[in-house]
C-alpha positions in Angstrom: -125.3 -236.3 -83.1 -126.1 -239.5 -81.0 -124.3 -240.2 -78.1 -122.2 -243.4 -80.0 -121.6 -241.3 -82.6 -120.2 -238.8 -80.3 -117.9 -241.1 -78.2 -116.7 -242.9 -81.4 -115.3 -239.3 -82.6 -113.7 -238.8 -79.3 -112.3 -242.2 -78.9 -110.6 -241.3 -82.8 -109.2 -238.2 -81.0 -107.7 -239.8 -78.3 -106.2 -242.1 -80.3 -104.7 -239.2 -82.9 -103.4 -237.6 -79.8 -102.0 -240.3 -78.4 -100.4 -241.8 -81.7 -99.1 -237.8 -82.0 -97.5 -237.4 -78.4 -95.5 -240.6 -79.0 -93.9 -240.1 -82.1 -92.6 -236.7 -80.3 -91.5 -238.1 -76.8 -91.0 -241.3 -75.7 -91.7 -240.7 -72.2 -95.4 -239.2 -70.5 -95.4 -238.0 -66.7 -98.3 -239.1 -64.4 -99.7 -236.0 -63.1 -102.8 -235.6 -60.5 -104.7 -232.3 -62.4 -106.2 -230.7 -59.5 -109.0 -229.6 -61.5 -110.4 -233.0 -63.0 -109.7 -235.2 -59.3 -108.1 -237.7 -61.7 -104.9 -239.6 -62.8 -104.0 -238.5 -66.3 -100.6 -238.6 -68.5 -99.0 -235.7 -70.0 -96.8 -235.3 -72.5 -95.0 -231.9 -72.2 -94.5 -230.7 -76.0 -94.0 -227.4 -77.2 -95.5 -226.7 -81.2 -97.0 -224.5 -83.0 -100.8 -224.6 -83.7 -103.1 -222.7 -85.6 -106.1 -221.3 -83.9 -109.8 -221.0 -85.6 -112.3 -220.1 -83.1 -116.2 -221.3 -84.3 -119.1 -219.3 -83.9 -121.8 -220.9 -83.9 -120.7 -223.9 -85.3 -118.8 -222.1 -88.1 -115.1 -221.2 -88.2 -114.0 -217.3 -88.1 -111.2 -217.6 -90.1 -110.6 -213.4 -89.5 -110.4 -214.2 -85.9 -107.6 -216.9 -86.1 -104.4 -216.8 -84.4 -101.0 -218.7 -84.4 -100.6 -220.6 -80.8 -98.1 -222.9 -79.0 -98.7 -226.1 -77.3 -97.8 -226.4 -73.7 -98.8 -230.4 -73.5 -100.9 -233.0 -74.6 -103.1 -235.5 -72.7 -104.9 -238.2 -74.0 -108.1 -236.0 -74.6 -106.9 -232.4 -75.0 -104.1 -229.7 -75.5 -103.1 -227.3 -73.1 -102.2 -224.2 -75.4 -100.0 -221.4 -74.5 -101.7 -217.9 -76.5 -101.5 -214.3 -76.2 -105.1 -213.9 -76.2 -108.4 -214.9 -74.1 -110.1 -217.1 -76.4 -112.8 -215.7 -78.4 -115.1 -218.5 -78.4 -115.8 -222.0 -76.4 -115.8 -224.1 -79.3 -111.9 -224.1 -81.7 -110.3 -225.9 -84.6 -106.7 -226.4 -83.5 -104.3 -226.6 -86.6 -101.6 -229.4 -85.6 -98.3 -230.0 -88.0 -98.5 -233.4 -89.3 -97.5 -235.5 -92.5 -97.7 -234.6 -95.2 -100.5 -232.1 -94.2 -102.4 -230.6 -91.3 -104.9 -232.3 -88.8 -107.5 -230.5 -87.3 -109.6 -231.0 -84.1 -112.5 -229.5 -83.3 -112.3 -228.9 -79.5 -114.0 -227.1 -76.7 -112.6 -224.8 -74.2 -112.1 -225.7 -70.7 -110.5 -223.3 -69.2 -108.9 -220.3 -70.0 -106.1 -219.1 -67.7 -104.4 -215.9 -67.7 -100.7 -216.7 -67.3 -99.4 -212.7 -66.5 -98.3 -209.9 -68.7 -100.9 -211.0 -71.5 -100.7 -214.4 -71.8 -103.6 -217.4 -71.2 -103.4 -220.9 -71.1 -106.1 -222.7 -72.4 -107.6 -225.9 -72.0 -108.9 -227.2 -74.5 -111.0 -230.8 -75.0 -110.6 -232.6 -78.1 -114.1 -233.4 -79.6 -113.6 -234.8 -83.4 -111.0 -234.9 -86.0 -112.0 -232.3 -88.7 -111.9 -232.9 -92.5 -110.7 -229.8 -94.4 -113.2 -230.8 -97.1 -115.3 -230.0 -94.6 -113.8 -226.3 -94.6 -112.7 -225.8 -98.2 -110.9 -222.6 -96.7 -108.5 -225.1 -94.3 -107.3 -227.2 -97.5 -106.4 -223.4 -98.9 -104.1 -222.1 -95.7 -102.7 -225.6 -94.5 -101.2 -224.9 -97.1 -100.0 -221.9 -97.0 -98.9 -222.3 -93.6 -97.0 -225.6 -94.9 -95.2 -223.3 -97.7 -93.8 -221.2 -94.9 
C-alpha cells in the first residue's frame, strides 16, 4: 500500500473515531501523553469491544476476546483487557448502528495494570469491511443478538 493510500485510510479513521467519541460525550480533556511528547484530546469512554488479533495479516478468530475501552483519541483506543495481547496487529469490534465497525489497528503498548490486567494502546490503521472477513458479518451478529 502506497504511502497516500495509507494516510487516506488513517485520515477515514480519525474521522470514524472522532465522529464516534462525540456522539458519546460532548466534552474531550487536553492531556500531555508522556509517551508521544505531544498535545492530544481524550475522550474518556468506557464500551465494550471485541478483540481479533491478526497473524500475519489474517484474523484468529479462536484467539478473540471481549475487551473494554478506557478512552479514545483522535487516532487510537486505549483498551482495558485481561490479557497481554497476542499479536501487534488487532481488529477492534466497536458497537455502532445498526451494525459493527471494525478497525484494523496496531499495538502500541501493552501495559500491565496489576492482578492480570493490561492496557493497551492501540493505533488505528483502516476501517475494515466485514466482506472482507465473511466470518465478522457472521458474529457481529451474534454479538448484536445478545
Amino acid at each position: 500500500m502506497d504511502l497516500f493510500q495509507r494516510r487516506k485510510k488513517s485520515r477515514e479513521v480519525q474521522q470514524f473515531l472522532l465522529r464516534f467519541a462525540n456522539q458519546r460525550q460532548s466534552s474531550a480533556n487536553k492531556v500531555i501523553d508522556d509517551q508521544r511528547r505531544e498535545t492530544r484530546s481524550d475522550t474518556n469512554l468506557s464500551l465494550g469491544v471485541w478483540i481479533v488479533p491478526l497473524v500475519d495479516g489474517s484474523p484468529d478468530f479462536d484467539a478473540a476476546f471481549t475487551a473494554v475501552t478506557k478512552n479514545l483519541s483522535w487516532n487510537g483506543i486505549g483498551i482495558i483487557c485481561n490479557q497481554p495481547t497476542p499479536a501487534d496487529e488487532l481488529l477492534i469490534g466497536m458497537p455502532t448502528e445498526p451494525h459493527m465497525t471494525y478497525l484494523r489497528a496496531r499495538v502500541r503498548a501493552c501495559t500491565p495494570l496489576g492482578v492480570g490486567y493490561f492496557l493497551l494502546g492501540t493505533q488505528g490503521d483502516e476501517i475494515v469491511s466485514p466482506a472482507d472477513y465473511p466470518q465478522l458479518e457472521q458474529i457481529g451478529l451474534a454479538i448484536a443478538g445478545s
